[in-house]
mmCIF file of the N, C-alpha and C atoms, coordinates in Angstrom:
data_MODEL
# 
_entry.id   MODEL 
# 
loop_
_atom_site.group_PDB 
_atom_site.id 
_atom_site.type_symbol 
_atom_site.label_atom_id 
_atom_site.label_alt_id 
_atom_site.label_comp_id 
_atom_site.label_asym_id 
_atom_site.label_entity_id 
_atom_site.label_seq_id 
_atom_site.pdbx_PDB_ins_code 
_atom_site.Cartn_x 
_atom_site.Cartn_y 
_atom_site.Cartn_z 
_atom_site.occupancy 
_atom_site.B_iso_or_equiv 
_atom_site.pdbx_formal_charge 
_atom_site.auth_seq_id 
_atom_site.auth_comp_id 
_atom_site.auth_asym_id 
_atom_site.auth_atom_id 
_atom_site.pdbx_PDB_model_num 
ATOM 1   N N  . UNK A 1 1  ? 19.338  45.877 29.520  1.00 0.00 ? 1  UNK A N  1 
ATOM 2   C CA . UNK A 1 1  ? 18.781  44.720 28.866  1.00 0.00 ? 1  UNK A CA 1 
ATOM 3   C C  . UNK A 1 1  ? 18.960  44.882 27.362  1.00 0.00 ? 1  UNK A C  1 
ATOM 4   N N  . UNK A 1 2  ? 19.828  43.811 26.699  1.00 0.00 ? 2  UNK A N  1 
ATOM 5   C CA . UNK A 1 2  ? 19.683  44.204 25.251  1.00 0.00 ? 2  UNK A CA 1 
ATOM 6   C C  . UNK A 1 2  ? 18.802  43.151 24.760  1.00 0.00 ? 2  UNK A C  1 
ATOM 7   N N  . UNK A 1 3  ? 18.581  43.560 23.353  1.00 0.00 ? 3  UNK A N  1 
ATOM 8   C CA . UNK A 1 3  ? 17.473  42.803 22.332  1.00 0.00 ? 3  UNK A CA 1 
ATOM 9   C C  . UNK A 1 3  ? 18.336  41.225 21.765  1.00 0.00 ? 3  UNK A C  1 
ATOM 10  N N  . UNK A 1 4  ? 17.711  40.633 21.450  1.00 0.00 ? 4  UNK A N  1 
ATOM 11  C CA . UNK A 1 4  ? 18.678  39.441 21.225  1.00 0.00 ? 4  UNK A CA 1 
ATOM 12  C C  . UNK A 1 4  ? 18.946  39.265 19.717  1.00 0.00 ? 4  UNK A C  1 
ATOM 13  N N  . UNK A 1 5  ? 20.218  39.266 19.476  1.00 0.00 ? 5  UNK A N  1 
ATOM 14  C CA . UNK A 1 5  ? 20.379  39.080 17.899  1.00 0.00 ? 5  UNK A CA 1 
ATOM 15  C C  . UNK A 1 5  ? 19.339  38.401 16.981  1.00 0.00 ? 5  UNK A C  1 
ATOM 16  N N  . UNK A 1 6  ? 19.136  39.453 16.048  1.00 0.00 ? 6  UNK A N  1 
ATOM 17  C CA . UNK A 1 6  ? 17.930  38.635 14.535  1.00 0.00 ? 6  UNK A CA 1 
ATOM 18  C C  . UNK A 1 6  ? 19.295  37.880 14.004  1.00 0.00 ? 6  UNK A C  1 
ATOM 19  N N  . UNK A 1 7  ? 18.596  36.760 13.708  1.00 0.00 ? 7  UNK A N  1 
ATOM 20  C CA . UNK A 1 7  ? 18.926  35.637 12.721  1.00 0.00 ? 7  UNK A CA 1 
ATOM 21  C C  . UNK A 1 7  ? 18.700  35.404 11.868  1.00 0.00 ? 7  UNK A C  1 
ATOM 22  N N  . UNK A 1 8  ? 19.810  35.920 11.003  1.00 0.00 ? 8  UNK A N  1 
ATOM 23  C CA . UNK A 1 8  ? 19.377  35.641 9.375   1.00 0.00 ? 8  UNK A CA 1 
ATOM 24  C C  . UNK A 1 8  ? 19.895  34.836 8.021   1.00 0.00 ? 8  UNK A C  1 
ATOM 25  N N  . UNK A 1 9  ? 20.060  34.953 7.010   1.00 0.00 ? 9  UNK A N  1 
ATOM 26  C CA . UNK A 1 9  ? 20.146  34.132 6.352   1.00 0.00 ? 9  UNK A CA 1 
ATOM 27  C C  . UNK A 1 9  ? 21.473  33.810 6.361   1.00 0.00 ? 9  UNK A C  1 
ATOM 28  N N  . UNK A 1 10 ? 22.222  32.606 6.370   1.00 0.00 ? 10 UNK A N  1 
ATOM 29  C CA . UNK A 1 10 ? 23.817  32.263 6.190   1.00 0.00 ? 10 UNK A CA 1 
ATOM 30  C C  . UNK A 1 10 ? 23.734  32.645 4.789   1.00 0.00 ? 10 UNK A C  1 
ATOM 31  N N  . UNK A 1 11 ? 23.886  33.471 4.179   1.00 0.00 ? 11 UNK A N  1 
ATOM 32  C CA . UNK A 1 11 ? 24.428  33.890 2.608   1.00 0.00 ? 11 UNK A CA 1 
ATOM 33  C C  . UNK A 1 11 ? 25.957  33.409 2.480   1.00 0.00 ? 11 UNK A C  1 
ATOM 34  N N  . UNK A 1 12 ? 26.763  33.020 2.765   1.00 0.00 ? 12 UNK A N  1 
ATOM 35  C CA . UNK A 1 12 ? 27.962  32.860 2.747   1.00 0.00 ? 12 UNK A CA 1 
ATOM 36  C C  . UNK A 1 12 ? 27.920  31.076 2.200   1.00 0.00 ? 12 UNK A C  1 
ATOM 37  N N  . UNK A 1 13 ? 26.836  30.410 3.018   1.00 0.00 ? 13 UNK A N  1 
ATOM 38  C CA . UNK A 1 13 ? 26.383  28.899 3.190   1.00 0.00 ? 13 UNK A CA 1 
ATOM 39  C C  . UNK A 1 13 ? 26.220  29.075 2.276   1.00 0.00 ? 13 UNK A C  1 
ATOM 40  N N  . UNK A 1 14 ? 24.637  29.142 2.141   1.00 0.00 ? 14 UNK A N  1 
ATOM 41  C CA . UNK A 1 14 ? 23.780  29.468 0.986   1.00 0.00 ? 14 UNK A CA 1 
ATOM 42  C C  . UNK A 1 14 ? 24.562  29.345 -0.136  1.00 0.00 ? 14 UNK A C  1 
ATOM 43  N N  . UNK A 1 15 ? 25.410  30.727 -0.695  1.00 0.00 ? 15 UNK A N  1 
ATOM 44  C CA . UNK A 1 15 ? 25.746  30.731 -1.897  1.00 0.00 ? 15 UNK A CA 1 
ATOM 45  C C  . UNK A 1 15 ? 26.878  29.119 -1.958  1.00 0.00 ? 15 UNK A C  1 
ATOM 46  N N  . UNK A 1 16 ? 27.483  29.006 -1.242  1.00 0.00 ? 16 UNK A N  1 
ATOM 47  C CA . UNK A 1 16 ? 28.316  27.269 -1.305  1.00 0.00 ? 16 UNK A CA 1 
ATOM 48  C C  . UNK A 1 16 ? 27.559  26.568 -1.796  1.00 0.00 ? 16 UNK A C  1 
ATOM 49  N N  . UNK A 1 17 ? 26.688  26.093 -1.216  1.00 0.00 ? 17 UNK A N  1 
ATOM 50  C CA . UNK A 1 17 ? 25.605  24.991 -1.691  1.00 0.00 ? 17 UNK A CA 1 
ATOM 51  C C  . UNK A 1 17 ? 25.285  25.135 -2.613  1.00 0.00 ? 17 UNK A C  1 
ATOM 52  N N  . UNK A 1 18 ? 24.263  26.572 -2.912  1.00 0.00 ? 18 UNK A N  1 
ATOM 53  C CA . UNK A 1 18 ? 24.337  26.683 -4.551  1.00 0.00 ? 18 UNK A CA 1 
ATOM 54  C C  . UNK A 1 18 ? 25.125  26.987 -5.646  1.00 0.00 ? 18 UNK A C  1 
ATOM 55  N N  . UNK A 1 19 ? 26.223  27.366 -5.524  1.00 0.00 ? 19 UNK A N  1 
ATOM 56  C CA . UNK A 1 19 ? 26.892  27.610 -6.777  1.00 0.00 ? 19 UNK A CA 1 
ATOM 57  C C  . UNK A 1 19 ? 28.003  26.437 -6.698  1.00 0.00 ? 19 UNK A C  1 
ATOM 58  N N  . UNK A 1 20 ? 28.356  25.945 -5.724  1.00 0.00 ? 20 UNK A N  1 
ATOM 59  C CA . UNK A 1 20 ? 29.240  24.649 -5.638  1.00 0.00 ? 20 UNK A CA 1 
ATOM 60  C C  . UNK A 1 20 ? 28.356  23.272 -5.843  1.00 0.00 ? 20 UNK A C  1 
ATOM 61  N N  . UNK A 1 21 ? 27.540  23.496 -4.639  1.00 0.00 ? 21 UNK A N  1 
ATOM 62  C CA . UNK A 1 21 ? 26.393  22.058 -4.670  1.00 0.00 ? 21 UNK A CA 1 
ATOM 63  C C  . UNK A 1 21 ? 26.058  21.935 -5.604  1.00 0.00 ? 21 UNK A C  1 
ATOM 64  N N  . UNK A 1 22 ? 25.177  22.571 -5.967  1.00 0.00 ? 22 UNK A N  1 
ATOM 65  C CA . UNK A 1 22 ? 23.621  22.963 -7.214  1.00 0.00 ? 22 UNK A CA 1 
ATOM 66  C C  . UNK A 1 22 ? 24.637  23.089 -8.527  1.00 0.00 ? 22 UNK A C  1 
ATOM 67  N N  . UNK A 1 23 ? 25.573  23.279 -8.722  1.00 0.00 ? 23 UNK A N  1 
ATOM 68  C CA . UNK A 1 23 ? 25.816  24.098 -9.592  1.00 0.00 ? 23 UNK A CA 1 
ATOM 69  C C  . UNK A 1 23 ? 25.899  25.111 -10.353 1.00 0.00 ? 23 UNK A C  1 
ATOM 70  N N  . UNK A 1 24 ? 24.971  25.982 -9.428  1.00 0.00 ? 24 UNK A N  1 
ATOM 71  C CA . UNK A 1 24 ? 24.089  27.172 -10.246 1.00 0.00 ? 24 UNK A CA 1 
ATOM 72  C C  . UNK A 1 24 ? 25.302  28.413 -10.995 1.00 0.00 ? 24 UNK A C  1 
ATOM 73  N N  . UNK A 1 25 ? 24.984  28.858 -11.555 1.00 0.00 ? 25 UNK A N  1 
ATOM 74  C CA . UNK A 1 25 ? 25.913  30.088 -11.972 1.00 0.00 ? 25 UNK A CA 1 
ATOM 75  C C  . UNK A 1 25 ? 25.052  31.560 -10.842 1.00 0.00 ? 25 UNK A C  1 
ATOM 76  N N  . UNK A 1 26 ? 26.186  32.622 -10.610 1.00 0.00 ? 26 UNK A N  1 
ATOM 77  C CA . UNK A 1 26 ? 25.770  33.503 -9.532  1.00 0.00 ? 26 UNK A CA 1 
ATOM 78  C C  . UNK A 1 26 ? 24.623  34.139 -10.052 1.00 0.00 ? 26 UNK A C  1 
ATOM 79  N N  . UNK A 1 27 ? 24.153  34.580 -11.156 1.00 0.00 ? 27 UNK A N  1 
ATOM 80  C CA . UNK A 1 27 ? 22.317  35.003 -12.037 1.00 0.00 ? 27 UNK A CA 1 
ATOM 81  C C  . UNK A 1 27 ? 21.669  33.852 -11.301 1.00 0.00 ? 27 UNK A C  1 
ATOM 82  N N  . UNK A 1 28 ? 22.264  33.137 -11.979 1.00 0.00 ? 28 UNK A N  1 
ATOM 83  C CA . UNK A 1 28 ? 20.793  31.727 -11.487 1.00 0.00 ? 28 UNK A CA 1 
ATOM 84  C C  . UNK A 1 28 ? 20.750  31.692 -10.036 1.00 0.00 ? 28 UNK A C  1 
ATOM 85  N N  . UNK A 1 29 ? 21.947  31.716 -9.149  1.00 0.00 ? 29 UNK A N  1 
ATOM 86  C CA . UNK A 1 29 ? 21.451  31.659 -7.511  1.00 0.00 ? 29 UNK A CA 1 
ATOM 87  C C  . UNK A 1 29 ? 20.701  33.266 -6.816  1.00 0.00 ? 29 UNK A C  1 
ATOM 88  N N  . UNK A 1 30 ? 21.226  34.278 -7.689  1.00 0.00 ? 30 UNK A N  1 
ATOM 89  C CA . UNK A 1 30 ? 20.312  35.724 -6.969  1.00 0.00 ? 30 UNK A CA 1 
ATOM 90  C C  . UNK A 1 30 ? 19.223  35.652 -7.670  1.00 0.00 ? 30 UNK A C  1 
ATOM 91  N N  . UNK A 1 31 ? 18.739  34.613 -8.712  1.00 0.00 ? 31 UNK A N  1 
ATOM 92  C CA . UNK A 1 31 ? 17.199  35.542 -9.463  1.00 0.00 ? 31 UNK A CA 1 
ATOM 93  C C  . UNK A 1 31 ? 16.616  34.144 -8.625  1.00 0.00 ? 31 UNK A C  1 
ATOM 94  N N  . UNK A 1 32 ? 17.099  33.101 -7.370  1.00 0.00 ? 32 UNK A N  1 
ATOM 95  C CA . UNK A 1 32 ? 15.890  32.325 -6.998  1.00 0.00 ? 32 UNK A CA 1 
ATOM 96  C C  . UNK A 1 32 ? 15.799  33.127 -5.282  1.00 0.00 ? 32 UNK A C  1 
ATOM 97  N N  . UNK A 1 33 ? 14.243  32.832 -5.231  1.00 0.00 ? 33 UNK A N  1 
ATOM 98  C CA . UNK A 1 33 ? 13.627  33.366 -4.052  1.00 0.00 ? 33 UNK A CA 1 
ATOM 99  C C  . UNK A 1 33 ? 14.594  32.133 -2.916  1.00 0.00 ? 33 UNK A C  1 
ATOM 100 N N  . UNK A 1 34 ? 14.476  32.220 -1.156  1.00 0.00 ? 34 UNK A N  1 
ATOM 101 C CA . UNK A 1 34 ? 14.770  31.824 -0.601  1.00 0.00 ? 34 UNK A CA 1 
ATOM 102 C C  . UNK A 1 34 ? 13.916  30.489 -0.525  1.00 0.00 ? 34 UNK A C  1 
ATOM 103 N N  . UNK A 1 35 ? 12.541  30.743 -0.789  1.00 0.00 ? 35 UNK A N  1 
ATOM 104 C CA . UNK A 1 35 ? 12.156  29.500 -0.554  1.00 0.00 ? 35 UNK A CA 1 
ATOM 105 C C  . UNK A 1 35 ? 12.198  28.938 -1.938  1.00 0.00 ? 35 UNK A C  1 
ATOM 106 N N  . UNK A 1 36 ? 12.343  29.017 -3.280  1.00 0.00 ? 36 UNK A N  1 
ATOM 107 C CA . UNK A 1 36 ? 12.819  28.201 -4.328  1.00 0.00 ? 36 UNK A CA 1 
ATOM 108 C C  . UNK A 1 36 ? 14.044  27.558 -3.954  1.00 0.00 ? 36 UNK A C  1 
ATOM 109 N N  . UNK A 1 37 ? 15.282  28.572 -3.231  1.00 0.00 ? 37 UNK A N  1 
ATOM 110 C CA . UNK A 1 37 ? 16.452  27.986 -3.081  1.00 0.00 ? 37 UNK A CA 1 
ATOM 111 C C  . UNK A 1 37 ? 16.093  26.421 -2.395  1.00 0.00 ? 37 UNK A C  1 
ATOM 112 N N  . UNK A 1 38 ? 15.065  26.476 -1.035  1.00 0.00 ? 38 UNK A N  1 
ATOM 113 C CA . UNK A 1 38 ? 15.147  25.488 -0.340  1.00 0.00 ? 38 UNK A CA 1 
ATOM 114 C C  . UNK A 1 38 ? 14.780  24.508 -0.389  1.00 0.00 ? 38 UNK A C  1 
ATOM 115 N N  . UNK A 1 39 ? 13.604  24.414 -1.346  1.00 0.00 ? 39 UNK A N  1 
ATOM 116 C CA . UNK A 1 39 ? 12.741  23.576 -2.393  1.00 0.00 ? 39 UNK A CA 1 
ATOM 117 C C  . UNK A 1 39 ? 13.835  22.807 -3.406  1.00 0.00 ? 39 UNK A C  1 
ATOM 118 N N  . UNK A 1 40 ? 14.594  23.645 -3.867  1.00 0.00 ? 40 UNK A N  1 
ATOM 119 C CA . UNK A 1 40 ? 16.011  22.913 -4.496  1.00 0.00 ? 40 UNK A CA 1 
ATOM 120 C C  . UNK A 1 40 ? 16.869  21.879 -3.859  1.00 0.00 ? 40 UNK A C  1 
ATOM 121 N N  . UNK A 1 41 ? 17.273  22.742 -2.087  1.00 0.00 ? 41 UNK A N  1 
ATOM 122 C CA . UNK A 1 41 ? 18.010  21.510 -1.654  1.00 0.00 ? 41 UNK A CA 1 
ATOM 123 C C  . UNK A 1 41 ? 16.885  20.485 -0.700  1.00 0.00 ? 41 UNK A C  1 
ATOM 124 N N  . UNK A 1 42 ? 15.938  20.659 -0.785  1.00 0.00 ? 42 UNK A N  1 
ATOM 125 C CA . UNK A 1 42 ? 15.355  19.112 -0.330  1.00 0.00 ? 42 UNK A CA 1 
ATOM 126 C C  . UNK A 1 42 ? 14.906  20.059 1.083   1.00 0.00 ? 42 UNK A C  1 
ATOM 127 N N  . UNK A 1 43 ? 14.526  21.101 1.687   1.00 0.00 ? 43 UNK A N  1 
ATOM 128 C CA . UNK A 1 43 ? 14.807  21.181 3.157   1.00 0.00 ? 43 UNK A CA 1 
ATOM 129 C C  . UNK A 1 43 ? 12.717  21.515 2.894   1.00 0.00 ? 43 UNK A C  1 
ATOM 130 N N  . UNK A 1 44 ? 12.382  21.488 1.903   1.00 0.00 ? 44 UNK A N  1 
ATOM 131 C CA . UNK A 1 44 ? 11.143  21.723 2.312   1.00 0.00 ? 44 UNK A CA 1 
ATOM 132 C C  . UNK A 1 44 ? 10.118  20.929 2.105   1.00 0.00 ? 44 UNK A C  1 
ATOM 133 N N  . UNK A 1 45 ? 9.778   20.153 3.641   1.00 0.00 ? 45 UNK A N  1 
ATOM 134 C CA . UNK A 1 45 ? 8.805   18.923 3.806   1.00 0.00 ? 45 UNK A CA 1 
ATOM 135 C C  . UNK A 1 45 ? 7.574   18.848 2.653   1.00 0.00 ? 45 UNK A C  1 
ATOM 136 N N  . UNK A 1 46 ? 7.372   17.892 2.435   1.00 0.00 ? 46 UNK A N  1 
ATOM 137 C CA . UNK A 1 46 ? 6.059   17.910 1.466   1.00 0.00 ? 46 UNK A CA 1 
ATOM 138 C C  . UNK A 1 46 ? 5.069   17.222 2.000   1.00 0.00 ? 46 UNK A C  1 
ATOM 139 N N  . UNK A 1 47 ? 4.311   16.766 1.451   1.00 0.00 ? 47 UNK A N  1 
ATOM 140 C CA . UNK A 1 47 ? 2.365   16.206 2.821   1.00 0.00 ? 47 UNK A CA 1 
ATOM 141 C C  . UNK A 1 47 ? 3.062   14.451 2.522   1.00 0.00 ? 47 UNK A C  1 
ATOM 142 N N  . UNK A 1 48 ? 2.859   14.259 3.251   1.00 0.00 ? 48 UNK A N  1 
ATOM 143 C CA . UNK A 1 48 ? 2.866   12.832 3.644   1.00 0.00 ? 48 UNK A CA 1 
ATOM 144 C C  . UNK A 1 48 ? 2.413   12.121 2.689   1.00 0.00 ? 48 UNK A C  1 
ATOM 145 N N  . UNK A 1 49 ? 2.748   10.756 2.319   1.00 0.00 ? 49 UNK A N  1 
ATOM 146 C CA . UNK A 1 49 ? 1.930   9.809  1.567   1.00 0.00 ? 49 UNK A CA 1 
ATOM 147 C C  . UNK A 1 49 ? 0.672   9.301  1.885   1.00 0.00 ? 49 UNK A C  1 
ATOM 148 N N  . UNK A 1 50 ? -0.394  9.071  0.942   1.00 0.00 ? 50 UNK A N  1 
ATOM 149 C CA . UNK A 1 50 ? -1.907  8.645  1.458   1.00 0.00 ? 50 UNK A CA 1 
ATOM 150 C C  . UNK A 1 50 ? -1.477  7.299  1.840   1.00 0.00 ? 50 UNK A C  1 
ATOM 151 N N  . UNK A 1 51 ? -2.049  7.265  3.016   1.00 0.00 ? 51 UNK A N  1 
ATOM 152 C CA . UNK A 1 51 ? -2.072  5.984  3.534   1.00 0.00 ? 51 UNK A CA 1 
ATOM 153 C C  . UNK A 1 51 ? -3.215  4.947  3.568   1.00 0.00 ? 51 UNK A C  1 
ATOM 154 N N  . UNK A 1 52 ? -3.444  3.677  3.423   1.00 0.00 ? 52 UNK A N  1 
ATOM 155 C CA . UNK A 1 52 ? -4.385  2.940  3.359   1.00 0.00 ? 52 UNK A CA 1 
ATOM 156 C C  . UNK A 1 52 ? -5.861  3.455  4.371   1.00 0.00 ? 52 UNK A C  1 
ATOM 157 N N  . UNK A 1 53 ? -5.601  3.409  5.265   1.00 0.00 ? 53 UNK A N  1 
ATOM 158 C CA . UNK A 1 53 ? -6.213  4.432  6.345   1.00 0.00 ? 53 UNK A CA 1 
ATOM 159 C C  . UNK A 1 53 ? -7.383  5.780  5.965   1.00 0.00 ? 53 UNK A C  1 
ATOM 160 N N  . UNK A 1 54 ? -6.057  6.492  5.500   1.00 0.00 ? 54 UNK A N  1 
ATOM 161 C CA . UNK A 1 54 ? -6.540  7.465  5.226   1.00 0.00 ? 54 UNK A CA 1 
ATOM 162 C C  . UNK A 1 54 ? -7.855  7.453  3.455   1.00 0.00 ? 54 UNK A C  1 
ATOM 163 N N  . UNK A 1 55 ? -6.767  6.224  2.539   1.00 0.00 ? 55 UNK A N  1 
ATOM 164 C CA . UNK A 1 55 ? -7.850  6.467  1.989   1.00 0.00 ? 55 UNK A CA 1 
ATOM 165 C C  . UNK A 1 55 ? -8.983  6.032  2.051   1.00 0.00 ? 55 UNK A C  1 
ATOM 166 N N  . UNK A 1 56 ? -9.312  5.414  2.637   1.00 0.00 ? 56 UNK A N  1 
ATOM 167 C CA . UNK A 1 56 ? -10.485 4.644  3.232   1.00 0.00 ? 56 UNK A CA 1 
ATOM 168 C C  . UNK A 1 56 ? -11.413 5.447  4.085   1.00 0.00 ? 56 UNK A C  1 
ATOM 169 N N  . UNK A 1 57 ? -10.627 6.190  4.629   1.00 0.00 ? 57 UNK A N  1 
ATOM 170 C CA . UNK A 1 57 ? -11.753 7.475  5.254   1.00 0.00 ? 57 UNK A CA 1 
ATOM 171 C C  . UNK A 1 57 ? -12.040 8.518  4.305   1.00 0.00 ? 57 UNK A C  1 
ATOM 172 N N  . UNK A 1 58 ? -11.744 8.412  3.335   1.00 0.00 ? 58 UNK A N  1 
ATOM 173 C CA . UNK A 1 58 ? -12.098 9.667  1.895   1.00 0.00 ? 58 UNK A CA 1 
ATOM 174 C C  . UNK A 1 58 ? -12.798 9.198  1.614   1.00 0.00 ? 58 UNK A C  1 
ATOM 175 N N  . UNK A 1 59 ? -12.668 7.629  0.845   1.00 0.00 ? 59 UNK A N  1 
ATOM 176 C CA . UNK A 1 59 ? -13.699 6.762  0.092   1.00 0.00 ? 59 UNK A CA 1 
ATOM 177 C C  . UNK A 1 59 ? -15.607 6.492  0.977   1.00 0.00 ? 59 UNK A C  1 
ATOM 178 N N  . UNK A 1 60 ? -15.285 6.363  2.402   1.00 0.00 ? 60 UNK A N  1 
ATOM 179 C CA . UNK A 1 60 ? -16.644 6.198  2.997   1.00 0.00 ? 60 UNK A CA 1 
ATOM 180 C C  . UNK A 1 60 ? -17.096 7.707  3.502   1.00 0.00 ? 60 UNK A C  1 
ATOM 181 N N  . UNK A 1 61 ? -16.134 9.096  3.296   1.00 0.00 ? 61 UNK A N  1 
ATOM 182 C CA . UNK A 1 61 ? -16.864 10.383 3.251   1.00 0.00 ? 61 UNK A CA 1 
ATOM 183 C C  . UNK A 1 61 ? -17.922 10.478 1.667   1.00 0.00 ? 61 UNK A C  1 
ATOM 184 N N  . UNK A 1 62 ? -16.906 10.204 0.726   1.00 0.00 ? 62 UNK A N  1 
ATOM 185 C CA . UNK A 1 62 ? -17.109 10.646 -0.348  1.00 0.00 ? 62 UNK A CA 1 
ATOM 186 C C  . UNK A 1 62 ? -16.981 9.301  -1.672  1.00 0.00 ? 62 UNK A C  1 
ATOM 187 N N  . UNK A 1 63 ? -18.424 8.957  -1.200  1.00 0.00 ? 63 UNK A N  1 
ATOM 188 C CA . UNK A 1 63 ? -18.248 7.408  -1.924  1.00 0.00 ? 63 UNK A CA 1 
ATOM 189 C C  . UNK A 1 63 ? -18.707 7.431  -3.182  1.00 0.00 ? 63 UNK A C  1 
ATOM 190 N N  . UNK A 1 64 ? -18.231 6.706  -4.535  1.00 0.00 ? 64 UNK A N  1 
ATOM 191 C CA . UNK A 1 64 ? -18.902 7.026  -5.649  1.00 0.00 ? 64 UNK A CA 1 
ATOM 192 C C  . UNK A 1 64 ? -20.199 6.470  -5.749  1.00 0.00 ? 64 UNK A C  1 
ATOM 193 N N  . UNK A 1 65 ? -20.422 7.396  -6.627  1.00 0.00 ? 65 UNK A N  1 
ATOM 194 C CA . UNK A 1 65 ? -22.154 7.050  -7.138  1.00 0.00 ? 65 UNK A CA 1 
ATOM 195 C C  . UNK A 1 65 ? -21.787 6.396  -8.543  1.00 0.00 ? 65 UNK A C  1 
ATOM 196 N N  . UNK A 1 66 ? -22.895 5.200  -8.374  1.00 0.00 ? 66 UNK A N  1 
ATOM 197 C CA . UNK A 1 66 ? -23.326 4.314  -9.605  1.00 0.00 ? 66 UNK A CA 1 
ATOM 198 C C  . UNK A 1 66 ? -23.561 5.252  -10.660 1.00 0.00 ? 66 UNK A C  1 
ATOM 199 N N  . UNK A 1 67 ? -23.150 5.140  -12.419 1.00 0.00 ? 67 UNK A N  1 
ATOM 200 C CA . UNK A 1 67 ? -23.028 6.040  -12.954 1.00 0.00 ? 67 UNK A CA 1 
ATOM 201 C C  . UNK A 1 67 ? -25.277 5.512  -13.590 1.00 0.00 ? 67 UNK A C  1 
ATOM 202 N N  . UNK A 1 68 ? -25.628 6.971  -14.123 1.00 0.00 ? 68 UNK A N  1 
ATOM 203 C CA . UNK A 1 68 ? -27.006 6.911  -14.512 1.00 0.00 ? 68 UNK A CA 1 
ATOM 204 C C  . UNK A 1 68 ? -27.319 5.833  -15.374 1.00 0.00 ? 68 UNK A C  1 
ATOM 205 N N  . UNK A 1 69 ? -28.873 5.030  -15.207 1.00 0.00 ? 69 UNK A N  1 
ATOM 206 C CA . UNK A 1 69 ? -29.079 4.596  -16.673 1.00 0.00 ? 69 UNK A CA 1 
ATOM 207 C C  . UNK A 1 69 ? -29.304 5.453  -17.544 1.00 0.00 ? 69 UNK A C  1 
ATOM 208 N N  . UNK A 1 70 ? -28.462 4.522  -18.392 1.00 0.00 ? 70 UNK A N  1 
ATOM 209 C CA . UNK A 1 70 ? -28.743 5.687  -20.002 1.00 0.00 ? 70 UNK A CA 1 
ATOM 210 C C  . UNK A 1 70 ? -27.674 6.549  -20.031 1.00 0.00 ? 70 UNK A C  1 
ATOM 211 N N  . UNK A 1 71 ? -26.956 6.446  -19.261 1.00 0.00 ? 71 UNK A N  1 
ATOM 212 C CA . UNK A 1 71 ? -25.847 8.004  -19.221 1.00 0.00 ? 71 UNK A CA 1 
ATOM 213 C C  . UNK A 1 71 ? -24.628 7.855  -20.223 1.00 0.00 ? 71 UNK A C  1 
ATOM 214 N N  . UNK A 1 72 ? -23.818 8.922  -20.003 1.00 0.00 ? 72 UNK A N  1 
ATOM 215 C CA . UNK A 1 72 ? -22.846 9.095  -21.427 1.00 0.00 ? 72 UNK A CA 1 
ATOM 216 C C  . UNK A 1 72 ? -21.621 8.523  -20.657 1.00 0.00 ? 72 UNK A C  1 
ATOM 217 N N  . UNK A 1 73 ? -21.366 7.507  -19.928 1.00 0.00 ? 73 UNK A N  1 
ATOM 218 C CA . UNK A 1 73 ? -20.413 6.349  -20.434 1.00 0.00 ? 73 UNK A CA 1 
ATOM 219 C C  . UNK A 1 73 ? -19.742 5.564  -20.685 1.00 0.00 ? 73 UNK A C  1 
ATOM 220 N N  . UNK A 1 74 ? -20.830 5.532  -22.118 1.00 0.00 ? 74 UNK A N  1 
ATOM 221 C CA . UNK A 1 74 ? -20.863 4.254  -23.075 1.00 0.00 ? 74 UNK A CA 1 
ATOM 222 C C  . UNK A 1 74 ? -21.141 2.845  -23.118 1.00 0.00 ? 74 UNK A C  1 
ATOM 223 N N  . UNK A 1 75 ? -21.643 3.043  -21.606 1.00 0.00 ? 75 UNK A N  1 
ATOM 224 C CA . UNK A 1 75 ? -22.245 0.978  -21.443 1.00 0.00 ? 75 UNK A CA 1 
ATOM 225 C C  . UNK A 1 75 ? -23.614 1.234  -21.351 1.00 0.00 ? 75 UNK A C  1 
ATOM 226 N N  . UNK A 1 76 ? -24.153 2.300  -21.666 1.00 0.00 ? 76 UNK A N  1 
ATOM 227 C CA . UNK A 1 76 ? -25.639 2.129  -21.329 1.00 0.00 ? 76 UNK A CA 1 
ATOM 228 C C  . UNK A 1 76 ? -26.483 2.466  -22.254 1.00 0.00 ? 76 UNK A C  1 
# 
């Protein structure tokens, strides 16, 4: 029974994309981490847009308070 090949980074890719794609010079593509690299080409998802929905369930968790009489401000 053998172990099944680790999978690792296409460095061969990698450096294409960045020094062809990106433009990078070879300093600038070895001094970025793997996940800066990927953050560069777009591959790393970001949180979703607030949706009407959603903000509406923030707003009736966490609803504002009327500001004090007399308080600092400036209409009172």
């Amino acid at each position: 029974m053998s172990l099944p090949q680790a999978r690792g980074l296409d460095w061969p890719g990698l450096m294409r994309v960045g020094l062809r794609g990106l433009g990078l010079r070879p300093a600038e593509f070895w001094a970025l981490t793997p996940a800066e690299l990927a953050l560069m080409l777009g591959e790393v998802a970001g949180s979703p847009p607030l949706t009407r929905a959603r903000l509406e369930e923030l707003a009736a968790r966490w609803p504002d308070r009327p500001a004090a009489a007399g308080g600092t401000d400036g209409k009172g």
